[in-house]
C-alpha positions as a printed Julia matrix, in Angstrom:
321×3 Matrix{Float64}:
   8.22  -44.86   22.59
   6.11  -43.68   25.86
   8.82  -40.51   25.93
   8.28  -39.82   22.28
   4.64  -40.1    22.54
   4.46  -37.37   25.57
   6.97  -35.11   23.62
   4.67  -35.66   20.72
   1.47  -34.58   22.91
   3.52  -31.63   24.53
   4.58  -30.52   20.67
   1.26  -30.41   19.34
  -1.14  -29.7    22.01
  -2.07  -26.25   22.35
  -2.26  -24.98   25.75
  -5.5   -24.5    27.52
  -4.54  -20.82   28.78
  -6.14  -20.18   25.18
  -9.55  -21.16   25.58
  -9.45  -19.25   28.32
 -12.18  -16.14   28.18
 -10.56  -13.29   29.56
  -7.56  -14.45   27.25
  -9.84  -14.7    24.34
 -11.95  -11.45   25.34
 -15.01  -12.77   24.75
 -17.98  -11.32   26.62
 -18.67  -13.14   29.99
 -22.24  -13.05   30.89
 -21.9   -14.82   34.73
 -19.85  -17.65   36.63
 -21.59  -20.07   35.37
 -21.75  -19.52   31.64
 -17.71  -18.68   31.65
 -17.19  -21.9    33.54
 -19.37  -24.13   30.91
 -17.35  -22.45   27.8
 -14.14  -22.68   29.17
 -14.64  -26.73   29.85
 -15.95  -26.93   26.82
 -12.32  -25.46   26.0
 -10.75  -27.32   28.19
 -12.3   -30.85   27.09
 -11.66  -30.16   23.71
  -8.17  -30.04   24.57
  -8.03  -32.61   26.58
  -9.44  -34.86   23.78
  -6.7   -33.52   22.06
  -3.93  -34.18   23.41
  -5.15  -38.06   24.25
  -5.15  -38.43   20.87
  -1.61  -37.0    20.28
  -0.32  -39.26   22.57
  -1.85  -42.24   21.89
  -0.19  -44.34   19.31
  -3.22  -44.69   17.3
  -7.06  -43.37   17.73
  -8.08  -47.05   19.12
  -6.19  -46.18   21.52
  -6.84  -42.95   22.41
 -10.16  -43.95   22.42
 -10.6   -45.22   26.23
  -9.48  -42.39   27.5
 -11.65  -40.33   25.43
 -14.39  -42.52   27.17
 -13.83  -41.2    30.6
 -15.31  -37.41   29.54
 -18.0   -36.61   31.11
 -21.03  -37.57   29.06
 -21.88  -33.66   28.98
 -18.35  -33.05   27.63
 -17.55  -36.05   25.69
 -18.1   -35.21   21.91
 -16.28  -31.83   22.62
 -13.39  -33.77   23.48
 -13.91  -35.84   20.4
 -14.07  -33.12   18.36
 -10.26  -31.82   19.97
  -9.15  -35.71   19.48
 -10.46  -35.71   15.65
  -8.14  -32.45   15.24
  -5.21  -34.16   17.0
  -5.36  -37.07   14.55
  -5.87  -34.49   11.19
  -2.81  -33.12   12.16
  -0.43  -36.0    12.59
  -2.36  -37.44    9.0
  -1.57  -33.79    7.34
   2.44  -33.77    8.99
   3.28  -37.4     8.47
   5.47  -39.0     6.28
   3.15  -41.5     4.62
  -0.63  -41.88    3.89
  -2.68  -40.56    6.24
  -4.72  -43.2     8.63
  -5.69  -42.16   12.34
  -9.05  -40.26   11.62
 -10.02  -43.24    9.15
  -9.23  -45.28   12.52
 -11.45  -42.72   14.57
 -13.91  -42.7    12.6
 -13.69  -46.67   11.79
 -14.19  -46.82   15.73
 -15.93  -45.47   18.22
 -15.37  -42.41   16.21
 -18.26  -43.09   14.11
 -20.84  -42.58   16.81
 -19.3   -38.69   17.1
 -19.32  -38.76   13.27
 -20.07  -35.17   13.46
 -17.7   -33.42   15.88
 -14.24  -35.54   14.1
 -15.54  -33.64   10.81
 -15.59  -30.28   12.45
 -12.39  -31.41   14.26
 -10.66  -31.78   10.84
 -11.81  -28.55    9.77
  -9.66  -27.59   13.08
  -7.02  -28.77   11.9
  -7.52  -27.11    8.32
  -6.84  -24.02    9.94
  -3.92  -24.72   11.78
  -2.25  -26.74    8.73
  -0.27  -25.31    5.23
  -2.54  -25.3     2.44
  -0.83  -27.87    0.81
  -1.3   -30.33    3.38
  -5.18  -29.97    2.89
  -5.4   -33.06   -0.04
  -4.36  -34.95    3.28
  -7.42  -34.33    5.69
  -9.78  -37.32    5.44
 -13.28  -36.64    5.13
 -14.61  -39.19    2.68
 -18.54  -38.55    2.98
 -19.44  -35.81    0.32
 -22.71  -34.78    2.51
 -20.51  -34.39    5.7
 -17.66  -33.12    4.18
 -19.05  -29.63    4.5
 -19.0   -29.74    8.24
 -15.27  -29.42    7.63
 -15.38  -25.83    6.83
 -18.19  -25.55    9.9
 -14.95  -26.64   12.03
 -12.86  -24.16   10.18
 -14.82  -21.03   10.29
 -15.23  -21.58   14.17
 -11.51  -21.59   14.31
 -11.53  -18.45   12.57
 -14.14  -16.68   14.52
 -12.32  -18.18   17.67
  -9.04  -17.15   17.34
  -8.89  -14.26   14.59
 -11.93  -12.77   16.87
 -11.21   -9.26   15.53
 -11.45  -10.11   11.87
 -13.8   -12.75   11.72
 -16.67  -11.59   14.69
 -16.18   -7.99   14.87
 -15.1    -7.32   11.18
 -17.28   -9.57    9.46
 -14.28  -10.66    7.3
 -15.37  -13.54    4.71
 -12.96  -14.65    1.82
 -14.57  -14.21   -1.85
 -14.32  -17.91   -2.47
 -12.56  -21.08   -0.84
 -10.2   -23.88   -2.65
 -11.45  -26.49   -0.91
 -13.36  -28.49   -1.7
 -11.92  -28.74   -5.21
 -14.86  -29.85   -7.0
 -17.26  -27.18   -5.59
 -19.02  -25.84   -8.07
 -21.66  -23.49   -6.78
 -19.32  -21.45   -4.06
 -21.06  -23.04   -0.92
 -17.82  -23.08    0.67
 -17.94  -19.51    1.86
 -21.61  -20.39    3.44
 -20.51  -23.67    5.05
 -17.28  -21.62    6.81
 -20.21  -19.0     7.88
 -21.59  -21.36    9.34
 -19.11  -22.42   11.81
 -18.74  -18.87   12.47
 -22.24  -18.7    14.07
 -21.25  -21.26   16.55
 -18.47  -19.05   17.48
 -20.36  -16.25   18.14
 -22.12  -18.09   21.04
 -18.94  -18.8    22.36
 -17.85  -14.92   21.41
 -20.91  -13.53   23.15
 -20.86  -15.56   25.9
 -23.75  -17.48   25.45
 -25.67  -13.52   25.75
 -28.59  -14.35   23.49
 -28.81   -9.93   23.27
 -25.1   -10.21   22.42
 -24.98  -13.05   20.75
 -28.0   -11.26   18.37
 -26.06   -8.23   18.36
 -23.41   -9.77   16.59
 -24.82  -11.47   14.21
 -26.78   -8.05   13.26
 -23.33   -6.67   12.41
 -23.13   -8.9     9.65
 -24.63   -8.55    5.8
 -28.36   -9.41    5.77
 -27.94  -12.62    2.96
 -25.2   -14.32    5.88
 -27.75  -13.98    8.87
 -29.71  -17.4     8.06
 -26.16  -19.21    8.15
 -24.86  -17.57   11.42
 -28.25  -18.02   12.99
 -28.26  -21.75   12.19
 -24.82  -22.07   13.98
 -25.69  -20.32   16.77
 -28.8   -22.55   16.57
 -26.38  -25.27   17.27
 -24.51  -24.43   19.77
 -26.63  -23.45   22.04
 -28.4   -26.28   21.85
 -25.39  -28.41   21.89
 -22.98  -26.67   24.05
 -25.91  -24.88   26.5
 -25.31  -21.92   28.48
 -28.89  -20.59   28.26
 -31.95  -20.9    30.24
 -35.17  -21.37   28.85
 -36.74  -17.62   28.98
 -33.15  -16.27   27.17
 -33.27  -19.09   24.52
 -36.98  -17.87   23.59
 -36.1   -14.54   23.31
 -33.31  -15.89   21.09
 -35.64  -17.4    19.25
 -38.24  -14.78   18.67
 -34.87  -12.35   18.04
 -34.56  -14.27   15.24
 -37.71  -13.3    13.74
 -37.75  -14.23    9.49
 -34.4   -16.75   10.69
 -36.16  -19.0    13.02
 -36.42  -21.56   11.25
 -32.58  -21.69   10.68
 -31.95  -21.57   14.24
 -34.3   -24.56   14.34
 -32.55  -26.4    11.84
 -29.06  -25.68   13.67
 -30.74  -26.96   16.69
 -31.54  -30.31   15.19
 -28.62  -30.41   14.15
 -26.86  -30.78   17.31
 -30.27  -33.08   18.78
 -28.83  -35.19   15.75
 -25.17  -35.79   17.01
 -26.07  -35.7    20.4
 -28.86  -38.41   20.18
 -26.6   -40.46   17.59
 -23.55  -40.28   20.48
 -26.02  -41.28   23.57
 -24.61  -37.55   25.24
 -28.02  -36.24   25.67
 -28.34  -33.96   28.98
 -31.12  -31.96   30.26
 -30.07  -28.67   28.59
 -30.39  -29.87   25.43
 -33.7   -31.02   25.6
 -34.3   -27.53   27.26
 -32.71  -25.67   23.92
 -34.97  -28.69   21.46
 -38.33  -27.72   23.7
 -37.86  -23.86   22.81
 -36.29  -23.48   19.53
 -37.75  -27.22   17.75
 -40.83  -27.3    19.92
 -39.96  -31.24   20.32
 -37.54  -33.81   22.12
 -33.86  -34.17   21.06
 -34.87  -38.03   19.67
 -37.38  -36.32   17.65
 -35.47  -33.63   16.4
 -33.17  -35.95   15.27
 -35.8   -38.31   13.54
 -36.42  -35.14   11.26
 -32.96  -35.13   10.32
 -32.62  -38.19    9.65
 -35.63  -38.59    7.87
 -34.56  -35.22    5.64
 -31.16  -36.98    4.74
 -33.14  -39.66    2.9
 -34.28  -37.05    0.62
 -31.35  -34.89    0.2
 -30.06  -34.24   -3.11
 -27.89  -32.02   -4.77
 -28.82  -29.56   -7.65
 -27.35  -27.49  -10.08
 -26.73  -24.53   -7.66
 -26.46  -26.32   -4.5
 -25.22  -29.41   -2.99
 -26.61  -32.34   -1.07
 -25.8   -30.68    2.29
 -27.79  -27.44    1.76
 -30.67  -29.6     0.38
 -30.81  -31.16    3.98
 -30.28  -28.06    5.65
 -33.42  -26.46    4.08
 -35.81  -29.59    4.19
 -34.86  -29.26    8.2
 -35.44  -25.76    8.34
 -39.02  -26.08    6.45
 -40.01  -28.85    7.98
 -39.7   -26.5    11.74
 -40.82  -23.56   10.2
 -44.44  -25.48   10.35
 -43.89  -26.45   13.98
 -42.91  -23.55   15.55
């Protein structure tokens, strides 16, 4: 079982030469910023491959434990994708991310969602009825996870070209097209990573897009650089004031991230660094203004539950910054 196990990981796992930033030809500001984005690669796979391995996510999960705190949901996020995959190519009904997430899992509640979306990308679309992701509000982080695949690895289409499908199948009872916005989403993340955590490239890109899909890619890169860092405090607040009329969604994608990383205990320093400039608060009290927007979240005729949040967030910044 240990040698099928291994041959499992070695099947699945992608290999880390891809995260890799001269392979991906993304823009590499200094040392230190390619260094943080490619362990941020490299943890992601490593969470990965643990949970290919492992017979189950329980047990992938001590392993998962050892990250480095700075590092840890990433991997979670690369262990949540493992675990979609062997659900959506298995014989049977699907169980390990309803393990992960049943476990210790729950704690990086957000990062296995995005991880799924991972492994949306990577699977046949008629594997997708498979991917668990059984919380309608969170459900939408699923096609964050994909369109940061997209904007990851189809660079040129996604990043440069600006490509966005018409309209998504999944999910199928989506009713007012938010699909497309959610995926846009996730591509804003990306574009930290594609810009090298540049806040002047990083802007740049996002200029190249329509005017109505700014707010969303703002919001994403809102996120990650307040989750994944890279920035010092005088680039993040010309980030911020870059963002002019869109502040408030790179506030709201900033919470976001204060959210999973206070809900996961993984806060580090740079994050409250990113809360302090683009919230004007703490990570713990960013994340007390999500929380405290969930409560009130619900859907309407034009948009769901999920966007609802989003915008209570982003209004709720827009009179504290």
């Amino acid at each position: 079982m240990r040698l099928l196990r291994s041959l499992r990981r070695r099947i699945l796992t992608p290999n880390t030469r891809e995260t890799r930033m001269d392979v991906r030809g993304f823009a590499v500001k200094n040392d230190a910023a390619k260094s943080l984005l490619e362990t941020v690669g490299s943890s992601f796979l490593t969470g990965y491959a643990y949970a290919a391995e492992a017979p189950g996510a329980a047990a992938a999960e001590p392993r998962l434990e050892t990250i480095p705190t700075q590092f840890r949901g990433f991997a979670y996020e690369g262990a949540a994708m493992a675990l979609a995959m062997r659900d959506g190519l298995r014989v049977g009904r699907p169980r390990h991310v309803a393990e992960l997430l049943a476990g210790r899992g729950d704690a990086h509640a957000y990062m296995a969602y995005v991880g799924v979306g991972w492994a949306m990308a990577r699977l046949p679309r008629f594997r997708w009825h498979r991917l668990h992701a059984p919380d309608p509000l969170l459900r939408w982080l699923v096609l964050d996870g994909y369109g940061f695949h997209q904007a990851y690895f189809r660079t040129a289409r996604y990043a440069y070209a600006a490509y966005r499908p018409a309209s998504f199948p999944w999910p199928g009872d989506d009713r007012t097209g938010y699909a497309v916005r959610a995926i846009d989403q996730g591509v804003g993340r990306a574009l930290w990573f594609v810009g090298g955590t540049d806040v002047d490239r990083v802007g740049e890109l996002i200029r190249r897009f329509a005017p109505e899909r700014r707010a969303d890619l703002y919001a994403g890169a809102g996120l990650a650089a307040t989750y994944a860092g890279g920035a010092s405090e005088a680039e993040l607040v010309r980030f911020r004031e870059a963002a002019g009329e869109h502040r408030d969604q790179v506030a709201q994608g900033s919470a976001f991230a204060a959210g999973a990383r206070v809900r996961a205990g993984l806060v580090v320093p740079h994050n409250e660094v990113a809360t302090a400039v683009l919230c004007g608060t703490t990570p713990a009290e960013a994340a007390k203004v999500t929380d405290a927007a969930l409560a009130q979240a619900q859907p309407t005729a034009t948009r769901p539950a999920y966007e609802s949040w989003r915008l209570a967030i982003a209004e709720e910044f827009r009179h504290r910054c």
